[in-house]
Structure formats: structure tokens, C-alpha cells
N, C-alpha and C positions, 0 to 999 in steps of 0.2 A: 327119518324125521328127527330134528334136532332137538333134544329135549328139553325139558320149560325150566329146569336151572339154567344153561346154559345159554338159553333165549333171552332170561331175564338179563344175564349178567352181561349180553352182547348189548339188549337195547340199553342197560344203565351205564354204557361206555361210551362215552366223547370224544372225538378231536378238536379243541381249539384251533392247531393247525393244519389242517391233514395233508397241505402240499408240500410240510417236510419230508413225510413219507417216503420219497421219492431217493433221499439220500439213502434208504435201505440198499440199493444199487451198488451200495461202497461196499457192501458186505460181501459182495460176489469177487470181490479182490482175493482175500485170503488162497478160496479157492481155486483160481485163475494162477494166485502165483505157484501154487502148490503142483497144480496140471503141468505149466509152464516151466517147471524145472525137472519132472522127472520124464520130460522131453529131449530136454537138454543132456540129462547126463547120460557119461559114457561109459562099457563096458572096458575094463583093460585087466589082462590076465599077468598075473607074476607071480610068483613064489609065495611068497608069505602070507597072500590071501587065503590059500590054503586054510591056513589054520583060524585065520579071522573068521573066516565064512562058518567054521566047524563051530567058533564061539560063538555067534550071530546066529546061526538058526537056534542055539540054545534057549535066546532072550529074545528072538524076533516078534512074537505075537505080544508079548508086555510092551517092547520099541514102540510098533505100530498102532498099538491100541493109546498108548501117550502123544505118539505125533496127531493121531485123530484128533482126540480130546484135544488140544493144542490148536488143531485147527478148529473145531469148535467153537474153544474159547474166544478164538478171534473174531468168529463170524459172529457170534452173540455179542461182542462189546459192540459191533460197527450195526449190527439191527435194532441194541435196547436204545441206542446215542440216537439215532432215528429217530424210535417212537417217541422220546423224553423230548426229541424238538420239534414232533405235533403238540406238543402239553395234551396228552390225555387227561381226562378227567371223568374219573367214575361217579355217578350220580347216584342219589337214594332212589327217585323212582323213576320206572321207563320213560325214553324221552316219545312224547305226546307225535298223533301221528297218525292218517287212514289205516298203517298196517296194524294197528291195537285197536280195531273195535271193541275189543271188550274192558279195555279199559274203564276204570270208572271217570267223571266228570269230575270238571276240575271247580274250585272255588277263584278265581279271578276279584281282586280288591285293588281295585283302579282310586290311587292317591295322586291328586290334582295339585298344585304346588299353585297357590292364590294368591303369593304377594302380591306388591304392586313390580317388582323386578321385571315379573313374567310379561309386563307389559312394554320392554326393550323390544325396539324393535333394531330386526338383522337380516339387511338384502330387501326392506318393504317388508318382510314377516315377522310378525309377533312372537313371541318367545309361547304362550298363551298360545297360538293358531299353531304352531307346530305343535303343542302338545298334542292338541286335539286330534289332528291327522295321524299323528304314530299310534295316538289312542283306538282311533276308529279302526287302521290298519292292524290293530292286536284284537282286535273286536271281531272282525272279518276273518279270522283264521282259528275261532273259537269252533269245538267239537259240539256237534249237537248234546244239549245236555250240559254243556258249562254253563257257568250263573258268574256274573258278574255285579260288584258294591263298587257305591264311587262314593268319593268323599275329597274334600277340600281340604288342602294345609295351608289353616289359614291360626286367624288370635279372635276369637276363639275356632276350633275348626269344625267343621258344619257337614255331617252326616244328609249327605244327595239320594242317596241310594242306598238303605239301609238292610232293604230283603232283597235277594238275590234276583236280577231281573237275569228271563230266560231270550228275552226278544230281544236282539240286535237293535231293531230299529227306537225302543222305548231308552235303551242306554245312548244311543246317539242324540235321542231328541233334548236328553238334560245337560249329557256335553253339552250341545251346544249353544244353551243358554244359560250356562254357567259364565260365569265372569270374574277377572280375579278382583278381589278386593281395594282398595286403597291402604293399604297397613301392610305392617311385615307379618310375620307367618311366627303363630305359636310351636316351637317342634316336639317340644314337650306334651304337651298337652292334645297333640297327635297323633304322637304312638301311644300313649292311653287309650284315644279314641277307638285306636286300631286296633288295642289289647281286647280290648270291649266289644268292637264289633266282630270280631275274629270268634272269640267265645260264643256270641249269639247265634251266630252263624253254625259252627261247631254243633249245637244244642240243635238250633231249629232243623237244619238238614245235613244228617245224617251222609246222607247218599255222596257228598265230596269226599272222594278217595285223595285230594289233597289241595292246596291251597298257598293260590301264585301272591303276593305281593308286590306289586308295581309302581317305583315314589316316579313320579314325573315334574322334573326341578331344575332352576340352572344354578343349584348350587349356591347363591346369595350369599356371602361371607353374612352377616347379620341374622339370617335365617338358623343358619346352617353353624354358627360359632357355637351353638349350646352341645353339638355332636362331639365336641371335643371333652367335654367333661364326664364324670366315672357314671353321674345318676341316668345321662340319655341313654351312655352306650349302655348298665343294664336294660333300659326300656326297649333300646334294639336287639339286645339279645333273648329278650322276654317274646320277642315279634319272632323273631328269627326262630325261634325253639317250636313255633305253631306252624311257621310257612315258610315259601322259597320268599326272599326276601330280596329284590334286586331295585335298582334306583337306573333311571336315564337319564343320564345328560345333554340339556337341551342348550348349554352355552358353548357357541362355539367361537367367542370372541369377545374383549371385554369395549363395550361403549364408551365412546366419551359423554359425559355427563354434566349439566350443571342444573342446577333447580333452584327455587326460589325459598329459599329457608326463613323469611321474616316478613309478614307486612303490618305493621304497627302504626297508630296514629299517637304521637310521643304526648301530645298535651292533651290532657285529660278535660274534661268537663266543657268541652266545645259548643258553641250555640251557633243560632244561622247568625248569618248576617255577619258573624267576624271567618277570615280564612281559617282555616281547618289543611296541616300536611298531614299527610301522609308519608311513611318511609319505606320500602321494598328491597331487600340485601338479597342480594343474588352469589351463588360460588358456582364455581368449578371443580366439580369434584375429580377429574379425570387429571391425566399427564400429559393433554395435548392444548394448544391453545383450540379456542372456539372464536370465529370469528362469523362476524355480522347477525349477529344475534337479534332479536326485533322486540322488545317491550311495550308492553300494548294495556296502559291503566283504562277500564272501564268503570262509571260511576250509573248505578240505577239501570245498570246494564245496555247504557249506551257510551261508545267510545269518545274519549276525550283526549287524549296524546297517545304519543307514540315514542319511543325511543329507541337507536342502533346504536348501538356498542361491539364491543371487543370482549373477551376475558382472556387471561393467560391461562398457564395451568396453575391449578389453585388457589386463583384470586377470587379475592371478595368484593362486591362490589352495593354501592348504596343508590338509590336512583327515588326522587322524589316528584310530586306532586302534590299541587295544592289546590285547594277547588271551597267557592263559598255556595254555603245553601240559603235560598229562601224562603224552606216550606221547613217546619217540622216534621215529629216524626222519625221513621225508620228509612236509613238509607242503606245502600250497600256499594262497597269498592270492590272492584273486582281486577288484580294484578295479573298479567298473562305473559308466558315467554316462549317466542318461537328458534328452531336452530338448530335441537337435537334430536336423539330417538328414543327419548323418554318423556309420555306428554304428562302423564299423571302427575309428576310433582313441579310443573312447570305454573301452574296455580296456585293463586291463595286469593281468599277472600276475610275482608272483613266488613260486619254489619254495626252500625251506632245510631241509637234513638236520638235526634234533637232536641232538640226544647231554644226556645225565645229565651230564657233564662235560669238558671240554678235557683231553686228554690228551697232554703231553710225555715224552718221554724223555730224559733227560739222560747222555749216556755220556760217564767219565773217561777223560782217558789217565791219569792220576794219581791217587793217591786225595785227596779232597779238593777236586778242580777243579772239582765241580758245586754243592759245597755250598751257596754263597750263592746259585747259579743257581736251586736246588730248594725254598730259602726265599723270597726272593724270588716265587718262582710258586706257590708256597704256604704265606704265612705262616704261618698257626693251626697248619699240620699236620696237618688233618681231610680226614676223607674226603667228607662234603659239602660242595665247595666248586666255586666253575664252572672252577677248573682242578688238575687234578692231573699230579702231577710226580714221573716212577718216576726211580730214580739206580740206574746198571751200569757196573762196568768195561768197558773195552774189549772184554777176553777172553768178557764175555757178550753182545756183539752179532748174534754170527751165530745164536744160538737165538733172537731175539728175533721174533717176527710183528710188522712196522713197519705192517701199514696198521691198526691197535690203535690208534695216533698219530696227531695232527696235526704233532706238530712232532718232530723228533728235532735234539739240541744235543752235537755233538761237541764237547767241552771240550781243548783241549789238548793233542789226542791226534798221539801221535809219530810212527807208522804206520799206514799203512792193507792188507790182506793184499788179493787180488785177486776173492777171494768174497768178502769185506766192500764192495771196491768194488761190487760187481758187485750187492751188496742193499741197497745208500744209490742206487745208480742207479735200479734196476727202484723201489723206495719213490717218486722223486723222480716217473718217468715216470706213473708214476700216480696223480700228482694228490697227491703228501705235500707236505710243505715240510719243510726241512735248514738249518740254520745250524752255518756252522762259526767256530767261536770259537776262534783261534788261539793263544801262547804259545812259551815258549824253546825248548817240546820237537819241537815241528813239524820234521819233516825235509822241506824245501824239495824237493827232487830225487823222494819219492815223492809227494807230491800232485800235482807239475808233471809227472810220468809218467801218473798213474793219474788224474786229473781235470781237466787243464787242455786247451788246446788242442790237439788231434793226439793224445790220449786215444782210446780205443774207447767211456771213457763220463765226458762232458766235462759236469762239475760245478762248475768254478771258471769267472768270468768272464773271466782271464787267468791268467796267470803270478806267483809268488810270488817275490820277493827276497829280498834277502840282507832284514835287522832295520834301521831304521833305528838311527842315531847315539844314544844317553840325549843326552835335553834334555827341556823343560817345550814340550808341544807343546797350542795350545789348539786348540780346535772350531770351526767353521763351520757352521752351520743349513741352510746355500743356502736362506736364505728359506723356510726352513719349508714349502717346497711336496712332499716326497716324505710321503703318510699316514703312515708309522711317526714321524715326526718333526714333522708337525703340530700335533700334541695338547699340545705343549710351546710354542707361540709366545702370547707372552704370561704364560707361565706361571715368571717368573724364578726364583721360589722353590727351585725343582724343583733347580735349578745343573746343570743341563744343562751351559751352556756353560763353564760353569767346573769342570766337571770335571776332575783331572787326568790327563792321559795321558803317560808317559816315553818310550816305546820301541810303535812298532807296526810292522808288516810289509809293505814298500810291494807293489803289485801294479801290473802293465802288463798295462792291460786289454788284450783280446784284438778285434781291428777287426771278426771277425765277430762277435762277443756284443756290439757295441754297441746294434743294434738293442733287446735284450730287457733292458738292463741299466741301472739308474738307481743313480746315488750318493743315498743317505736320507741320512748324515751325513759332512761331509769335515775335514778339520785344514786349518787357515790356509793352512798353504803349496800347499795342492790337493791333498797325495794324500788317498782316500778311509777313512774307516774306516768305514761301515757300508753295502754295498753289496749291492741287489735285482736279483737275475737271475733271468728267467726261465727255468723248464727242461723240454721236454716239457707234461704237462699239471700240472705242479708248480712250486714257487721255491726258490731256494737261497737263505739271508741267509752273507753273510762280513764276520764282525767281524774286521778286521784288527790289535785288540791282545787282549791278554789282560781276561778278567772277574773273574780269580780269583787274590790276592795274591801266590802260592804261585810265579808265575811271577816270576823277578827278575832284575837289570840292575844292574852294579857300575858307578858314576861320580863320579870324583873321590874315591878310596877309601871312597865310600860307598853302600849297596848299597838299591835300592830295587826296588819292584814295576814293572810294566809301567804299570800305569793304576789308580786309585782308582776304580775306576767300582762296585765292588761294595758300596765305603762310602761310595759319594755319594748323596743322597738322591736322586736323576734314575733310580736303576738298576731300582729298584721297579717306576715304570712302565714303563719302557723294555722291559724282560724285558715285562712282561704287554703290552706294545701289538705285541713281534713276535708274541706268540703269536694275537693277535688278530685282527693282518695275517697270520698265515699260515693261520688260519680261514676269512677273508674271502675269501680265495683261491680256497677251493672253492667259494664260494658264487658269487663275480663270474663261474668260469667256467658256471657254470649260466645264466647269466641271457643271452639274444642277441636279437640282432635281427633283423626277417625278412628271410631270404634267408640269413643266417650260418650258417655250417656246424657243424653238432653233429659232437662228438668224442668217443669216451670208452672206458678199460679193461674189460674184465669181469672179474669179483670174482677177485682171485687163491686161487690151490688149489681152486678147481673145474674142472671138465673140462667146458668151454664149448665147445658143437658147432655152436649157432647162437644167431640174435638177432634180437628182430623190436622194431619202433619202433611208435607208435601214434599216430597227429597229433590233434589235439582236435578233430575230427572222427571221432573211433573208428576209423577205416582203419588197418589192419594192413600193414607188408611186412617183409619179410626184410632183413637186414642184411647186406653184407658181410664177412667177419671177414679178419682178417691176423693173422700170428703172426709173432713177433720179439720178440727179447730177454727172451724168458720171458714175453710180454706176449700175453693175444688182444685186439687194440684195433678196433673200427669208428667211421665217421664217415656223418655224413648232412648232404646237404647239399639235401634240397628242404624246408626250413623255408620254405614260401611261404605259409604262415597264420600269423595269431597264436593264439598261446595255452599249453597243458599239453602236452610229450610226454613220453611212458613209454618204455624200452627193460626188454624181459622177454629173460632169458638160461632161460625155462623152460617154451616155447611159450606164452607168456602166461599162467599161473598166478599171476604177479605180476609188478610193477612196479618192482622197487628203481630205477631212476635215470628222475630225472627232469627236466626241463630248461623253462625258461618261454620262451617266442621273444614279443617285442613289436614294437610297430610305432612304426618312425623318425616322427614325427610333422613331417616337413619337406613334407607336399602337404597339412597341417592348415589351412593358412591361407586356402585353397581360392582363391588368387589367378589374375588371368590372365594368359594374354601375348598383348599386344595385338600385331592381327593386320599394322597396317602393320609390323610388324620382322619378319614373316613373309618367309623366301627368297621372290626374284623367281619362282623355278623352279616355285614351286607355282601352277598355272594357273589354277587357280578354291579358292574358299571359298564351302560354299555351307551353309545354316541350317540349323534342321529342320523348319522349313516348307516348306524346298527338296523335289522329285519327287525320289527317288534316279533315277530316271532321266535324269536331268540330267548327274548323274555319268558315263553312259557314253555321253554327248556329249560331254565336256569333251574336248580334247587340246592340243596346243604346239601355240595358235593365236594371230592375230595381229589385235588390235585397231585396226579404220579408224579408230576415232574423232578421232586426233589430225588423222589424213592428210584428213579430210574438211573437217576446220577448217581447216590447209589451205590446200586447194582453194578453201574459200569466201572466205580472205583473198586469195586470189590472183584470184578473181573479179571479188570487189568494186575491186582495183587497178584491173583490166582495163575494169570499169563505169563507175567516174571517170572513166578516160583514153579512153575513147567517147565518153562523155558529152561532154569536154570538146571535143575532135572536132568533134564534129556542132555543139554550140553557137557552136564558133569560124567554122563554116561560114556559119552559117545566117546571123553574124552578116554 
């Protein structure tokens, strides 16, 4: 009976190829030729051998015992050169198998690769459906007594199977209504998971004498790039150190690919009744052309055109549409592109509320303060026009219903009461936009109380000063890159920059609202005058001079306005491009991407008891609500599809708010990452031609291949220096 060392150490031995073996056959040369000549050779009798032969039996048995060895030597380099080109490979423990019942059970931790990649399809198959199948097939060759976790690499990644299931049929049944995500795959954030569940496991059951690790991936350049940096590869070797650690590769060819990376409506603040484009950029992400491609715009989820195209390889391409509504309300576009073998990022949608008209409110502190502001936003003075501009004193703000509004414009106004504040704030939280346009009458000490920092409802991006000095103060553009101020570069005429401004009110910004706060226009010397902060799910604009004549500044005994900006030809659009950008506002926060967290109010002055969301897949859940500040607000954050959701505040009888989630198109390129930048720690890589049973052979094993070459350099030393030996003898 063979003994249990030498059993162990035969089951922890491999061949990767065992049909070089065969070459061992060379070794029977040596032999043959050795046979083969003292066949041949002949006796012949003469004189002088006499005395040879007298010296030769002297040293005969040394001679022959070095020709052995010699041939030894030979026959060992042409066996070890053999086994070195099956790659042996000795394993840490027995390889798995009916003849080891008594083996103990294995831990199996099935990792699911979830991008949206795994969604290429190759040959009609999903990258996705072939996991699954290798999967089931490594499930089906499980010893009675293995336990198998599955889990998702996804952003974040999502624990399927956390205790070990012992039932085949309970692990097949969440395969196969897993689904991979619309996003790329967190890989960091992964193997933590794995570090985590590995330990759990470890802790709860005991009974795994060891523990397979299995990544099923096609590798995703994008997924897979953070594997080349120092921090993964410790996390792989932190994995590696608990279990056999091996990955499958499921790509066996790279796609051509184009997706739809943009669909935008470029002019902001659109109403029915005027046309409304849209724009859609489509590329080519691959190296081949694509041809007859078919784009397919849907509005309200019925089709409306169609388009055939071309792309080369890596072209970019713009494709429009334009469509007028006659209802208000929530509508939705829906772009679609057929042609390739990736459908997920062949979508994008976007959703936008109508309205008959933009609707400001202009509130004086003074009479008079809004005047130009309400001409300006509407010349004609007509009621059909895309924006309309109501004008109230102060004293009529608190009657007023502000979500009526997209923009409400504080003109100058001296004070603010604390239920005024308190209905410019709940207005701002919910999604409005606020511009305060300041002036002489401004009392510094109640805004910096009642809206600035260490506020209860903090509306200003900092602190208000004392008036600057009167002097001719000019404008700064900062390059034209904040959108309210864009629209002007290039545009001299306008005199923008040569506007006059005498006297404005500096502000120190506040270090927390830097995050959320962007200067759109600043004065020469740096302080800013027209500054975007964000607030809640809303924006505040602070124009830091006056718009409106009315306010005035004595210098050098003579008396002038704050700034000329109401009679400068610049102010016209100026006014209609905030109201545009504070449109745009509600729309951008509509629009996310997968995985981003939807946010949002319900309707104020109803009595809002629940909420349910609806994913574009029709599935229905419940919402959690919070109350505060007069507000009931919920947030959702499993947007893990692309497409349309609805939030119904009336068990789903309708749908007022609606939200588009699209997909980042950064695994569009369908690139790989090649496998030598692969951590050392992962033990094997193996095809999908590979047996998954192969997979739970693998573990932290150790390849002789090098050590056999070696052996046989070191032979071959040894052959020479015999050889030389015996020839120096004989001589």
C-alpha cells in the first residue's frame, strides 16, 4: 500500500501538458546507442595489448562504473527535458476528485463580472449567457458538501449569495436572474468585498478545508485598468493569500462598437407651441467601418423619424430632430441606434417639463427697482410671449405661491422678515432659482443674519460688505467659460465689457460654498459681480451692483447710479440668459447617470403620505419620505438601468416627475486589458474552451518548469566534465 506522504505528494502533482511525456522515448537513445556499439565492436589480437589489458583490468571497475554514470547522465537530461515540457506543476492541496472522499469540502466564491461590456454579444451569445453556462458547468462538478457565494463585480458590487448555498438548484436559480448592470464595474471596491466575504465565511464555517475563487470577466480595458496600479494588486494579493485565486476569460474577440454618447436639447427654456431640437452624436468606437446603421428618435414613446447612416472608424457623427408640443407638462425623447452587438449603450433618453411660458417674478424693495428688469424680460408687453414677468412689492411676497415661478428677482430690497426668509428658502430647496440683485438699500447685517453662513437657511455664498469706494470699475469675462456668460464671447457689440459699473458690494465668499459656487462674471480687480451658487435642489444668482438707476453714489460732488447696466445694450440678454440658465437648472437636474442617485420634493400644499418610483422596466417600489423644513423630499438611488423613471405621489394614478438615467459610455470602446499586466497572484487564466473544472483544480501552485531546466543545465555541465574524464583517461 503506497503511503499517505507519498499519496499526497503524487495527488498535489499536475501536468499542464502531459502529451509531452511522450518525448521521454528520446531517453531510450543513450541506451540503444551504447547496446548498438558494443555489437559492433571487434576483437583483434596483437602484441602490445598484452600489457594494455594487464593495465586495464587494473582500473576496469572505476572505467565502467564512469561509463555507467555517463550514461545515466544522459538518460536523466533527455527524461527531466521531458517532464519540464509537460510544465508540471505541484499544488498546495490534492487535486479535488471521487478518488478523495475524504477530503474535506471546498468553499467555491463565484464572482460575476456586471458591467454593461458582458452585454457584447459573440456568435448570437451574450458574453453574460456564456458566464452563466461555464458557471452552472463548475456548479455541476461540485463534491457533495461544497458551498458556494456569488457575488457581482459591479460599482458598487452587490453580495447575491452571502452564506454558502449547499443546493445546486438554489445557486442556479439567482444566476440566472442576475443581470449585469448598465455601468462599469468597481474592481476595487470588489476585492474588499471578497476580502470581507472570504473572512465571514472562514468565521461561520469552519468545515472548508479550502477556498476556490472564481472572477468570470471579459477583461474590459476600463474595468480592469485599476489592476495595473500597486493598491489593487495588494488587494489581489490580500485575496490570493486566503484562496485559490483564478479569473476566466470570456472575450474571445474584440467587437466593433459605436454608441450614442450625447443627446441634448441645446436651447434651454423651451415652451409649446415654438420648435424645440434636439441633438444626438453618435461615434465609432472600433477600427472598422459600420455601415447602415438605423436611428430611430422616439417622442412620448411613439416613433417619429428614422435615420441610415454610415460611420467610418472613429467618426463622430450629429443627427437632429425637431418636434413642436402642444400640451404641457412632462415629455420625453427617446434616441435609439440599431447595427451592432452592443445594445445597452445604443440608448439615451431625455425628459423636459413644458410650460406655455417662463415665468419670473420681480419683487421691489422700491418702487420702480424692477422696471427695466420686467421690460427687458418682456419687451412687447404681451401675454404670448416665452417669458412672462409679474412685478410686486415687497410687502406682496408672502401671499405669493413661488413654485408659479422659475425665477424670482429680489430688486434692491432693504429687508428681509423671517417668514419671508423662510419662503425664498423652502422656494430655493425645491428646485426654484433666486437672484438677488442688490443696491444702496440693502442692510448688510440682515442678509448676513438671515442667509449667509451660520444662517438656519443659508442663501448667500458668503458674507456681504460694507459698498465698495465710487470709481469706474470694468468687467472681466474669466474667459467666457461660466454658460450665463458665454453667449457673449465673441459677441462685442453687445458691450458687455464695457459696461459701466461705479460702486458694487464686495462679498467673502464663504470656504464651505466653495464647492457649489462659480464666479459667471468678476471686475478687473477680482471681486466678483455675478455669482452661481448652488442651493439644495435649486440656485441662487447674486448680482453684486445694482440694475436699476434709482440706486445712487455721490462722487466728487457729483451724484451718479451704481452701474449702467439697464441702459447698456448687454442687459437685454443678460436678464433673458439668467432666466434661461435658471430653466435649465431643472432640466440638468433631471437628466443622470446609471448608478446616480435621484432626488426630488413632492408637490408643495398636498398632503403627501407616500411615493412609489417606476424603473423602465415597469417595477414598482415604495419610496422613503423625510419631512423637514416644510418639505416632504425622497431620494432613490438604485438607478442601475438606463432609461425613464416616474415618481407617482398617488399610488400610481399618475406620474408627474420624471427623470432620464443614461449610460456613461466609457466600456463603449469594448477595449481589453491584456493579460501579462495581470497581478502575479492570480494563478491561472483560463478560456472558454477551458473545462470549468479546471477551475477547481487551480490553487497557489508552483511551477517546476524553470527548476527542471535547471536541473538539465546542470546535467549537461556534469556530462561535459565526465565526458572529459573518461576521454582524458582512455587517452
Amino acid at each position: 500500500m503506497m503511503p499517505v506522504a507519498a499519496h499526497n505528494l503524487l495527488g498535489a502533482l499536475s501536468l499542464a501538458r502531459p502529451g509531452m511525456l511522450w518525448f521521454a522515448l528520446v531517453a531510450l537513445l543513450p541506451l540503444l546507442i551504447h547496446l548498438w556499439s558494443r555489437q559492433r565492436s571487434k576483437s583483434v589480437s596483437w602484441g602490445a595489448m598484452r600489457y594494455l589489458l594487464a593495465a586495464m583490468q587494473r582500473h576496469s571497475r572505476r572505467i565502467q562504473l564512469r561509463q555507467w554514470l555517463l550514461l545515466v547522465v544522459r538518460t536523466a537530461i533527455l527524461l527531466i527535458l521531458a517532464l519540464a515540457l509537460a510544465d508540471p506543476i505541484l499544488s498546495r492541496f490534492p487535486v479535488t476528485g471521487a478518488s478523495q472522499p475524504q477530503q474535506q469540502p471546498t468553499h467555491y466564491l463565484v464572482v460575476l463580472d456586471g458591467s454593461y461590456s458582458m452585454l457584447a454579444r459573440e456568435d448570437g451569445e451574450s458574453r453574460m449567457q456564456l458566464a452563466r453556462e461555464r458557471i452552472s458547468r463548475w456548479i455541476d462538478q461540485a463534491e457533495q458538501g461544497d458551498g458556494f457565494t456569488l457575488l457581482l463585480l459591479a460599482d458598487p458590487p452587490r453580495v447575491v449569495i452571502g452564506q454558502p448555498a449547499f443546493d445546486a438548484s438554489d445557486v442556479r436559480r439567482e444566476l440566472q436572474g442576475l443581470a449585469a448592470t448598465h455601468s462599469a464595474a468597481g474592481l476595487d471596491n470588489t476585492l474588499v468585498e471578497i476580502d470581507q466575504l472570504l473572512a465571514r465565511t472562514r468565521q461561520d464555517h469552519p468545515q472548508f478545508g479550502r477556498t476556490v475563487v472564481g472572477i468570470f470577466t471579459d477583461l474590459e480595458a476600463h474595468t480592469w485598468r485599476q489592476a495595473a496600479e500597486a493598491t489593487t494588486r495588494q488587494l489581489v494579493e490580500r485575496v490570493a493569500d486566503q484562496a485559490t485565486l483564478v479569473l476566466f476569460d470570456l472575450q474571445t474577440s474584440r467587437q466593433p462598437n459605436a454608441a450614442v454618447t450625447r443627446l441634448e436639447q441645446p436651447l434651454a427654456g423651451a415652451t409649446t407651441g415654438n420648435p424645440i431640437r434636439w441633438e444626438a452624436v453618435v461615434q465609432n468606437f472600433s477600427s472598422e467601418p459600420l455601415p447602415q446603421l438605423v436611428a430611430n428618435w422616439f417622442v412620448d414613446e411613439q416613433p417619429v423619424q428614422q435615420q441610415v447612416f454610415s460611420l467610418a472608424p472613429g467618426e463622430t457623427r450629429s443627427l437632429q430632430h425637431q418636434q413642436v408640443f402642444a400640451t404641457t407638462g412632462w415629455h420625453q425623447v427617446h434616441f435609439s441606434l440599431q447595427g451592432d452587438q452592443l445594445d445597452v449603450d445604443n440608448h439615451r433618453w431625455q425628459v423636459c417639463n413644458l410650460r406655455d411660458s417662463l415665468r419670473v417674478l420681480c419683487v421691489e424693495g422700491r418702487l420702480g427697482e424692477a422696471r427695466h428688469l420686467q421690460l427687458a424680460l418682456n419687451p412687447g408687453g404681451q401675454a404670448a410671449t416665452p417669458i412672462q414677468a409679474d412685478r410686486i412689492s415687497i410687502g406682496g411676497l408672502i401671499q405669493q405661491d413661488l413654485d408659479n415661478y422659475q425665477l424670482v428677482c429680489l430688486c434692491n430690497v432693504a429687508r428681509f422678515s423671517k417668514d419671508e426668509a423662510g419662503l425664498l428658502a423652502g422656494f430655493v430647496q425645491r428646485g426654484g432659482s433666486l437672484a438677488f440683485m442688490l443696491g444702496d438699500q440693502v442692510q448688510l447685517d440682515n442678509y448676513n443674519l438671515l442667509f449667509a453662513e451660520g444662517a438656519s437657511q443659508v442663501l448667500l455664498p458668503g458674507r456681504l460688505l460694507s459698498p465698495s469706494p465710487p470709481g469706474l470699475y470694468r468687467l472681466d469675462p474669466l474667459e467666457y467659460q461660466h454658460p450665463l456668460i458665454s453667449v457673449f464671447q465673441g459677441q462685442q457689440r453687445t458691450g458687455l465689457l464695457s459696461t459701466p459699473v461705479y460702486r458694487y458690494q464686495p462679498v467673502r465668499l464663504a470656504r464651505s460654498a466653495l464647492p457649489d459656487t462659480r464666479v459667471a462674471l468678476a471686475l478687473e480687480g477680482g471681486d466678483p459681480l455675478i455669482i452661481d451658487h448652488s442651493c439644495g435642489e435649486g440656485r441662487v444668482l447674486l448680482v453684486t451692483t445694482a440694475i436699476s438707476p434709482l440706486s445712487r453714489v455721490s462722487s466728487a460732488g457729483t451724484e451718479t447710479s451704481w452701474s449702467d447696466l439697464s441702459s447698456w445694450p448687454s442687459f437685454l440678454p443678460l436678464v433673458q440668459e439668467m432666466v434661461l440658465f435658471a430653466a435649465a437648472g431643472d432640466r440638468q437636474s433631471r437628466q443622470l447617470a446609471v448608478g446616480q442617485r435621484a432626488a426630488g420634493n413632492a408637490p408643495s400644499g398636498q398632503d403627501v403620505r407616500s411615493a412609489l418610483i417606476r424603473d423602465p422596466a415597469g417595477q414598482q417600489q415604495r419610496l422613503a419620505l423625510q419631512q423637514g423644513d416644510g418639505l416632504v423630499r425622497w431620494s432613490f438611488a438604485e438607478t442601475l438601468s438606463s432609461g425613464v423613471y416616474g415618481v407617482s405621489y398617488d399610488e400610481g394614478q399618475s406620474w408627474p416627475d420624471l427623470f432620464a438615467v443614461n449610460v456613461d459610455t466609457v466600456e463603449s470602446q469594448l477595449g481589453r486589458f491584456e493579460r501579462d499586466r495581470l497581478p502575479a497572484a492570480i494563478g491561472s487564466v483560463l478560456e472558454p474552451g477551458d473545462s470549468p473544472a479546471e477551475i477547481g483544480q487551480q490553487d497557489r501552485s508552483l511551477h517546476l518548469f524553470q527548476w527542471l531546466l535547471a536541473a538539465v543545465l546542470g546535467l549537461l555541465l556534469l556530462e561535459t566534465w565526465l565526458g572529459h574524464r573518461l576521454g582524458r583517461r582512455a587517452a
